[in-house]
C-alpha positions as CSV (number, residue, x, y, z in Angstrom):
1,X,-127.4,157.8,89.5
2,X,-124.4,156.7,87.7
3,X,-124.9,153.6,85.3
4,X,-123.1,150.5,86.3
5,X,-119.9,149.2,84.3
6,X,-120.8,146.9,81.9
7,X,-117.7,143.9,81.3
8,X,-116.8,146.0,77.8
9,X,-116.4,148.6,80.5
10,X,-114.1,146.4,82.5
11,X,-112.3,145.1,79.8
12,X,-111.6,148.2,78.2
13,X,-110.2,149.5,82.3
14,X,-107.6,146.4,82.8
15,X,-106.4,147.1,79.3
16,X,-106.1,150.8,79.7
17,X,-104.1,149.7,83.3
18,X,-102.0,147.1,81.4
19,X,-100.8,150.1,78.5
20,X,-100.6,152.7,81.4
21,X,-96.8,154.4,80.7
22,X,-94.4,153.5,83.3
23,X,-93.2,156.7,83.1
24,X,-96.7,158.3,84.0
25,X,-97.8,157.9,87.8
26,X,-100.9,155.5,88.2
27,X,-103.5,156.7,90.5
28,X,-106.8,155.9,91.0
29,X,-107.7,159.4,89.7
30,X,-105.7,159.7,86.9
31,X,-107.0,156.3,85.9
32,X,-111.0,157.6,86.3
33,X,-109.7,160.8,83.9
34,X,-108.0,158.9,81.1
35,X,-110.7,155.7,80.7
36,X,-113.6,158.4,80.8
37,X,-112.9,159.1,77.0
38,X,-112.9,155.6,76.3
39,X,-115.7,154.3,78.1
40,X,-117.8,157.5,77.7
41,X,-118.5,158.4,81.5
42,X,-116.2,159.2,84.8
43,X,-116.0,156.3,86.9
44,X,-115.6,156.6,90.5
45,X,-112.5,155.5,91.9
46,X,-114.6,153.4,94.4
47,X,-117.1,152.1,91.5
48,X,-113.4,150.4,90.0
49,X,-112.4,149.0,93.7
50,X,-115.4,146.9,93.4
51,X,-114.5,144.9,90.8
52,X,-111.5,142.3,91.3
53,X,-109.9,142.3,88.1
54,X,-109.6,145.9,87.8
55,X,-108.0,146.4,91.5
56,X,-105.6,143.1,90.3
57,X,-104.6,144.9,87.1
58,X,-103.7,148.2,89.1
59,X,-101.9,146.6,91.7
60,X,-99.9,144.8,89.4
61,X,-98.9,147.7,87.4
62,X,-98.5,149.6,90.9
63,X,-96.2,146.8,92.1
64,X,-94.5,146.9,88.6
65,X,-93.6,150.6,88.9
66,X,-92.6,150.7,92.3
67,X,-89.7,147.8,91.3
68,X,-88.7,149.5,88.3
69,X,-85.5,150.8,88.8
70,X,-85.6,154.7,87.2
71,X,-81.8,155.1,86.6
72,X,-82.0,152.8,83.3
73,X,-81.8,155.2,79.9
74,X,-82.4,153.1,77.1
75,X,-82.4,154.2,73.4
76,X,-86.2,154.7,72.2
77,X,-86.8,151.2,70.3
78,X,-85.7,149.8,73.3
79,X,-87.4,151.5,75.3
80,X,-90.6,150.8,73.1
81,X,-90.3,147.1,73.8
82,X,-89.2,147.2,77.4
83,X,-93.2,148.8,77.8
84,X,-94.5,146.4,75.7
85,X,-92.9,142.9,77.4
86,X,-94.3,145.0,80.3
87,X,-97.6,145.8,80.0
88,X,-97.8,141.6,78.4
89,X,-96.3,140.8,81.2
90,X,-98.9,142.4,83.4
91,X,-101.6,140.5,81.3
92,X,-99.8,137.4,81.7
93,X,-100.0,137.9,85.7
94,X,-103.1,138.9,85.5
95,X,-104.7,135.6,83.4
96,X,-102.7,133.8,85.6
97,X,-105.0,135.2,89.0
98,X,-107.9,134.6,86.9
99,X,-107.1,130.9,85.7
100,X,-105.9,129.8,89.6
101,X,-109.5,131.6,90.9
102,X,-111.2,129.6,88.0
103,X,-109.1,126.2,89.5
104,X,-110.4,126.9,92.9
105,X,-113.7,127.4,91.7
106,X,-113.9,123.8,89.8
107,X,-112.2,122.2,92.6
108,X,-115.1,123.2,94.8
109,X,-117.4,122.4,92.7
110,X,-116.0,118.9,92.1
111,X,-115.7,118.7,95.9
112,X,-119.7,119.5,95.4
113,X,-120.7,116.5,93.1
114,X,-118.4,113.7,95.1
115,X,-120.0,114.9,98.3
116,X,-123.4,115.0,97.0
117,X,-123.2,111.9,94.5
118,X,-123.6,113.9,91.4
119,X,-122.5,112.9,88.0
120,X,-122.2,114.7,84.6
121,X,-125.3,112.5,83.6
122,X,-127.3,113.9,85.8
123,X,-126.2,117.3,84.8
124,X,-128.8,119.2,82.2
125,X,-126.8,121.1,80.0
């Protein structure tokens, strides 16, 4: 049995899907075949559905590569930035999803303490 991915493991998966090539197609395979060397074991392309940020990441980038338009030819430092702004702007997106899940999360919590009377005093820390 397969050992579980560790968050290094995730980590190192959303930032291999953030620097994935535009011009290189993203597939759930290819993506198990090029983090193996990195993570040193062959994830399953269902073991990287399970977690959230990892499926976020690769939508993302799918969504990102599906609007880019194919027809632009841009000289090679150009082109070398135009990834990069990408691939931050993938990261951006993706801290976004994470900091509006994190709101939610406090909200209901806070919804919580009012409802049951708690206060940050009676909170052990």
């Amino acid at each position: 049995m397969a050992r579980r991915l560790t968050n290094y493991d995730i980590k190192t998966i959303i930032e291999s899907i953030n620097a994935w090539s535009s011009q290189k197609k993203l597939t759930w395979e290819g993506l198990c075949d090029s983090v193996a060397k990195k993570i040193g074991k062959r994830p399953t392309r269902q073991s990287l559905y399970m977690h959230k940020g990892i499926v976020e990441a690769y939508e993302s980038k799918k969504g990102l590569v599906r609007s880019k338009s194919k027809s632009h030819v841009r000289p090679a430092n150009l082109k070398v930035a135009a990834e990069r702004i990408e691939r931050l702007e993938t990261k951006i997106e993706a801290h976004e999803k994470t900091i509006n899940s994190q709101r939610e999360y406090i909200t209901k919590l806070l919804i919580f303490c009012s409802k049951y009377n708690i206060r940050e005093s009676d909170l052990k820390f």
